[in-house]
C-alpha positions, 0 to 999 in steps of 0.5 A: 610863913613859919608857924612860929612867926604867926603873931597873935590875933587882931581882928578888926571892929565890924558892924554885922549886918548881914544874913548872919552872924549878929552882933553878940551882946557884951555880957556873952562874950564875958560869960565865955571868960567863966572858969572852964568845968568838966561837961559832967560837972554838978554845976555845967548840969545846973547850966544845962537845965538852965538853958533847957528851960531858956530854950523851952521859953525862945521856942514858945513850947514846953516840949521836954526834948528841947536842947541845943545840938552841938554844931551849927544850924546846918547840923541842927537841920540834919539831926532834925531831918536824920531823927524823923526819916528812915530809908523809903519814907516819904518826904515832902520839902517846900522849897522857894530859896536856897535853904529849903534846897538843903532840906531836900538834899539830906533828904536824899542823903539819908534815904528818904523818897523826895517830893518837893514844891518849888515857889520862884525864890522871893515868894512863899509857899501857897498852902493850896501847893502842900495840900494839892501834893499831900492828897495826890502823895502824902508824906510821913514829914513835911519840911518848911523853912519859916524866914528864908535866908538866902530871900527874907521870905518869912513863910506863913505857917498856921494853915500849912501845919493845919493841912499836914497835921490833917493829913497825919504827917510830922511839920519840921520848920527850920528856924534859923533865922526867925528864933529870938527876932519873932514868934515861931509859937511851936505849940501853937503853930503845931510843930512838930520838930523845930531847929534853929542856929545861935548866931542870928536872932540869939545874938550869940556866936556860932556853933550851936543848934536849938532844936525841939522835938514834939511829943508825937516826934518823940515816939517817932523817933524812939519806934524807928526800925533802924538806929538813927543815921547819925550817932553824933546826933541821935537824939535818943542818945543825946536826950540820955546826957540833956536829962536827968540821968546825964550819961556821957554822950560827947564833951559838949562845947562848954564855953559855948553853952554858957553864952548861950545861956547868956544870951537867951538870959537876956532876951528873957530879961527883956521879954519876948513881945518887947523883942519882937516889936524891937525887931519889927519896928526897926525893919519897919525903919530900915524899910522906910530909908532904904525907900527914901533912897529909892531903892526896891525890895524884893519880897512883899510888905506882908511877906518880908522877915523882920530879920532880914530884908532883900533889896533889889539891886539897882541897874548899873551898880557894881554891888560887890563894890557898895558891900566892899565900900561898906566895909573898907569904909563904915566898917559894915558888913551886909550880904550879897545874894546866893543862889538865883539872886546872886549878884542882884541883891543886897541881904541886911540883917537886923538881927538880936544885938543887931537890931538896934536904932543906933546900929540902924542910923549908922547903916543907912548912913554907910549906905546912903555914902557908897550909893552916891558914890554909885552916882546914883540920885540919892540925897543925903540924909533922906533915908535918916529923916524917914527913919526917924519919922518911924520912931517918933510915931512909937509911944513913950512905953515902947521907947523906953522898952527900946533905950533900956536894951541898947538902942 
């Protein structure tokens, strides 16, 4: 292949239905079509105050560090994590999926003294765990994730934050897959640092990391006794270009952040209960008609993210071969497992745009298809009479909510 043979792109329609990422909304893929400006420009400032307070309103919080890292979540994990810790301090990490893993291991890679609590992957983290290990050895930080992507667990945080914060130490949760698709409360749930990713619940696309710091996380970081592992992503120097002063720092993806701001735009306009009740009442319909197809899901009714369901495999089914079939055929996207659950479940997102009655119809139907091809005993349309059963029980208000935003 010659580099002057390569023809343009022609990338195929998909559905996005899996762990991540989301469908983006129209308008944002539009806004990315706006004039490019300089990163220091009056009016990309007039956007980035904009999206500050955006972000303050999705995080529930009125943290004034509060700004979106250039780079995915990933990058937002380690400069919520290379922000807080110094080389000797303690660090304990809960961990019951492969995302809590990745907390513990930039621990280790920035120098912090590790101790973790491990749940099976499925489950949460007790809160007796966190406060057994914090009595026996207490930590400077301790680090969470809120809805588990590799497992759909959506972790409890009110009591854990209440044992650390007892306890003097810093709360750090990782958001990624809950920001936007439910309440994270920062305030309210005392959080201390909280970080996020754009393509999920924000229905925006990848390449950006929302991420909050306390006060309290504030003095931390700017008493540390050595700079900050990571220039890039020092937020003492970042802060400098996000506040008023804008003192260059990097040239910030810009076409980036006006989706951003799009995107978060639009979940003001639709507000923050109606979108989390969008969320929850479309899981509660996925639940149903995956069910009606006698299918098993793999976390708890009390503990399962709205964002995100885990189903159980069933015995004899190639589920490489359903996502597959899901794709050539329905031009879905699901995920498969990662990790200990690889290979014996499915991952639905309905996430942001995602999330929607319409997209949901057309997934259990995709899905209904490639199973009974499966020749598993599964009869046509049951899943789709059971999911409507779950919308016809919403009043008159809550429809409208849901027809007003693209369902």
């Amino acid at each position: 292949m010659k580099a002057q043979d390569i023809r343009p792109l022609g990338i195929s329609q998909r559905h996005l239905h899996g762990p991540g990422p989301s469908d983006v909304y129209t308008s944002v893929l539009e806004v990315m079509k706006q004039p490019l400006v300089g990163h220091l420009d009056p009016e990309f400032s007039r956007v980035m105050e904009e999206v500050g307070v955006l972000l303050q309103f999705v995080f529930e919080t009125e943290n004034k560090l509060t700004i979106p890292i250039s780079g995915t979540g990933s990058a937002g994990m380690e400069a919520a994590i290379f922000n807080l810790i110094e080389p000797g301090d303690s660090v304990l990490v809960c961990t019951n999926g492969y995302f809590g893993s990745r907390m513990a291991e930039v621990v280790r890679r920035c120098g912090g003294v590790l101790q973790e609590i491990k749940s099976p992957w499925g489950r949460i983290v007790d809160v007796s765990q966190v406060e057994e290990a914090m009595k026996n050895n207490p930590a400077k930080v301790v680090c969470i994730v809120h809805a588990e992507t590799s497992t759909g667990v959506l972790q409890p945080l009110a009591e854990i934050s209440q044992v650390v914060h007892e306890h003097g130490s810093l709360l750090l949760v990782d958001a990624v897959t809950s920001l936007g698709g439910m309440s994270v409360g920062v305030d309210e749930q005392m959080i201390d640092v909280c970080y996020s990713g754009t393509q999920k619940c924000l229905s925006c696309p990848p390449g950006l990391a929302p991420i909050t710091f306390s006060p309290r996380a504030r003095e931390v970081v700017q008493g540390r006794k050595v700079p900050v592992q990571s220039w890039y992503l020092d937020t003492n120097l970042l802060m400098q270009y996000w506040g008023q002063a804008r003192v260059y720092h990097h040239t910030a993806p810009i076409s980036m952040i006006f989706a951003l701001h799009e995107s978060l735009r639009t979940i003001a306009q639709e507000g923050l209960a109606a979108c989390f009740l969008r969320h929850r009442q479309n899981h509660v319909a996925l639940v149903a008609g995956l069910e009606a197809m006698g299918l098993e899901l793999l976390v708890a009714p009390q503990y399962r993210a709205p964002s995100l369901t885990t189903v159980v495999v069933p015995d004899g089914v190639d589920e490489a071969r359903v996502r597959g079939n899901l794709l050539q055929e329905h031009h879905i996207e699901i995920g498969g497992g990662m990790g200990d659950l690889k290979g014996r479940v499915w991952r639905i997102g309905l996430m942001g745009h995602s999330s929607r009655r319409h997209s949901l119809k057309r997934l259990l139907n995709g899905l209904e298809k490639a199973l009974i091809q499966e020749n598993l005993p599964v009869t046509e349309g049951h899943a789709l009479e059971a999911m409507d059963e779950i919308y016809q029980a919403r009043n008159d208000q809550e429809l409208k909510t849901h027809e007003q935003f693209g369902e």
